[in-house]
N, C-alpha and C positions, 0 to 999 in steps of 0.2 A: 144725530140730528143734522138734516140739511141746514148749510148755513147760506147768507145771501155773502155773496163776494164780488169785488172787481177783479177782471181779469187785463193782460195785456202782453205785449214782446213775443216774441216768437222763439222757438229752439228746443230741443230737448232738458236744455236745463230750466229748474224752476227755484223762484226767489218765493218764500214763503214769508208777508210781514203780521206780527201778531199786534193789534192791538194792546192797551191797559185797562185796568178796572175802570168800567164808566166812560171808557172812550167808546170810537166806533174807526170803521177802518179810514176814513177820511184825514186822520193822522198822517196817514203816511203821503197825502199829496206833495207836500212840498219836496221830498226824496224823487218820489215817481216821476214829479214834473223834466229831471234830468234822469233817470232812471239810462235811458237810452245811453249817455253818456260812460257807464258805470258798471250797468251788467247786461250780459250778452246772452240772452234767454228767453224765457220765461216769466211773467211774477202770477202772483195770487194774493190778494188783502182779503182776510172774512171780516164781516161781523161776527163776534164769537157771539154764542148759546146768550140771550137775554139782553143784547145790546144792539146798538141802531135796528138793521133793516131784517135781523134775525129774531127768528121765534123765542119767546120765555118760556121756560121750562120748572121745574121744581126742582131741579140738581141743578149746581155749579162748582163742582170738584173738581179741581185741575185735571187729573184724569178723564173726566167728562168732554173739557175744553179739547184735550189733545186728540181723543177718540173723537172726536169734532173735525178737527183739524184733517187729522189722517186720511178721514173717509172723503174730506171733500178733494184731498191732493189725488188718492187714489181712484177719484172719478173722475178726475181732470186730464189725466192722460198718464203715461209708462214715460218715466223720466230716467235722462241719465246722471242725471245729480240732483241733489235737491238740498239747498241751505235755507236755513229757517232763522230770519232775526225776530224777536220779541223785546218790546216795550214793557219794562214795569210789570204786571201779571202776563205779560204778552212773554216776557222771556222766560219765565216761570213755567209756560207753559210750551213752551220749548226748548228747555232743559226736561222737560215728561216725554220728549216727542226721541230727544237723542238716545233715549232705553231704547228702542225699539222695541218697544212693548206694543206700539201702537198698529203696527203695520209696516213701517216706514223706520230708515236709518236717515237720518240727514247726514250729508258729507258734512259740515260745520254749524254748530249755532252760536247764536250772537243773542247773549242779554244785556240789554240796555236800560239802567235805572231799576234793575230790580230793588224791591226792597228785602234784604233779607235778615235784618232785626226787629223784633216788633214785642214791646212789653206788655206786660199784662192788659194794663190798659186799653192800649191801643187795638189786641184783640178783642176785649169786649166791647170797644166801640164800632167796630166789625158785624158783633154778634147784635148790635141796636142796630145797626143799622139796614140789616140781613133781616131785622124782622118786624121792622117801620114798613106800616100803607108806602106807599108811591103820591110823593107830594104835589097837591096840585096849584099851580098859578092863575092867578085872574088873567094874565097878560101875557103877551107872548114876551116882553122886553123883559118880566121879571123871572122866565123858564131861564133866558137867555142868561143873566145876571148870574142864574145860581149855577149855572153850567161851566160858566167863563169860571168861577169859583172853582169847582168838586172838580175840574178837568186840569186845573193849571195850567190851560190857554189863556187867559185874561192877558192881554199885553202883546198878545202873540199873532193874532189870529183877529181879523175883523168882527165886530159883531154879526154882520149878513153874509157872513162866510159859510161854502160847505159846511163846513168840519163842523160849525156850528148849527145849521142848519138840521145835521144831521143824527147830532145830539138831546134834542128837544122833539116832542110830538103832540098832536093835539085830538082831543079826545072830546066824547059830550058833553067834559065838565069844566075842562078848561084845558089849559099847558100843566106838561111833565117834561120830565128828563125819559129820554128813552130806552137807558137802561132800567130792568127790574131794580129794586132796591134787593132782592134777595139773591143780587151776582156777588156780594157782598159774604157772604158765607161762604166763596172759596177759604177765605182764611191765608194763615200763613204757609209760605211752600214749604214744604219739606227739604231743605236743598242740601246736606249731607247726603239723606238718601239718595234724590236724585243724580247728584254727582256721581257715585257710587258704582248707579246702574247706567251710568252714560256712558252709551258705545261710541259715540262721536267727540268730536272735539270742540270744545267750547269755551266760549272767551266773553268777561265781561270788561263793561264798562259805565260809566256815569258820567253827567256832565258835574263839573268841577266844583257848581253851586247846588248841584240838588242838594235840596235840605231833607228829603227821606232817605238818601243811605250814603253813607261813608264808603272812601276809595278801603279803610283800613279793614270795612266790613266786609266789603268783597274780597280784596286778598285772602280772608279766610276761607275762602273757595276756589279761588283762581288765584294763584302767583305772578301772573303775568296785566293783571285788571287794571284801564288805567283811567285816570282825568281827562275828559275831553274840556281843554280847557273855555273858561268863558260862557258855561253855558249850564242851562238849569235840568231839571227834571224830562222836558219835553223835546228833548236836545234835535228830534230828527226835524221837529219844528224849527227849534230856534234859526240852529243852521244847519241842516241836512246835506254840505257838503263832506263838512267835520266830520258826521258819520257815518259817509261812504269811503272816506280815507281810513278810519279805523279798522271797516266791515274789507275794505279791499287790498289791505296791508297783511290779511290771513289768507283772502281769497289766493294771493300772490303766490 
């Protein structure tokens, strides 16, 4: 699937940033806005498959996401490197990209806030919600409301902000969120497997308060995973300098 993306920087190297569930690529403004400062390239932001300014589809398997990915990297030009950080399902789906199953090796990835425990529960709340209509609002303030919620921007991010803006859409019947409700059925990653099959090198981390995934639970995948301290789920929001010293401490 063509995805819709922002492009920017110059070079043969390319920064590839992945979205999360329910976001859109407008995340990663506050990184890009010093981007210049930090890497010396390239970048690429999609909207993945069913979210912002991308098409919905009837699949959304991480493999779908990264075969996403791939084809738009590899129509954007012949690189001499290429590193791929992912947000939350965004690193999930670049830990699928380091197999090179896809097309593409990336020299390093970066997952940030994965979640990689998830109980019963929390799956079947997955599976409701993968197969719930698409909810609609009378108002555009109240699309906003439930975005700032399901997004864990609330506190972060202005209400008439992009990132906001870009999350929400309006249709004959009223306001939605603009992701599908059925991006929701990716489900939990595989990430044994993936590790397994990853030819690249890859390195997590979480900000220090996210309250979806423990630093204890990532060391069970990465030995080296750490705290960025001070900072929640949405950490490239919160302070996106924090995690370009992380992402530039491997680049190194």
């Amino acid at each position: 699937m063509r995805l819709d993306a922002d492009r920017g920087g110059t070079g043969p190297r390319l920064l590839v940033l992945l979205h999360g569930l329910g976001a859109t690529r407008e995340v990663w403004q506050p990184m890009l806005a010093t981007s210049d400062n930090h890497w010396e390239g390239s970048w690429i932001a999609p909207d993945l498959r069913g979210h912002g300014r991308s098409a919905h589809t009837q699949t959304y398997a991480l493999g779908h996401h990264a075969a996403d990915v791939a084809e738009l990297v590899l129509a954007a030009g012949v690189w001499s490197e290429i590193v791929v950080v992912g947000h939350s399902m965004g690193g999930a789906i670049a830990l699928a990209l380091a197999s090179g199953w896809f097309g593409i090796v990336p020299a390093q990835v970066f997952g940030l806030g994965i979640k990689v425990a998830w109980t019963p529960d929390e799956l079947s709340q997955l599976e409701k919600m993968a197969a719930s209509p698409a909810r609609i609002f009378g108002t555009q303030e109240s699309a906003v409301d439930r975005y700032l919620k399901v997004s864990g921007l609330g506190g972060l991010v202005a209400p008439d902000s992009a990132a906001i803006a870009a999350g929400i859409g309006r249709n004959e019947h009223g306001w939605r969120l603009s992701a599908a409700p059925a991006t929701a059925s990716v489900g939990a990653p595989p990430m044994r497997a993936m590790i397994t099959a990853a030819q690249a090198p890859f390195h997590l981390a979480r900000g220090a308060a996210d309250a979806i995934v423990t630093r204890d639970q990532l060391l069970a995948f990465d030995p080296r995973a750490v705290d960025l301290a001070g900072l929640g789920h949405n950490a490239m929001v919160q302070n996106p300098e924090v995690v370009w010293r992380w992402i530039q401490e491997w680049l190194a």
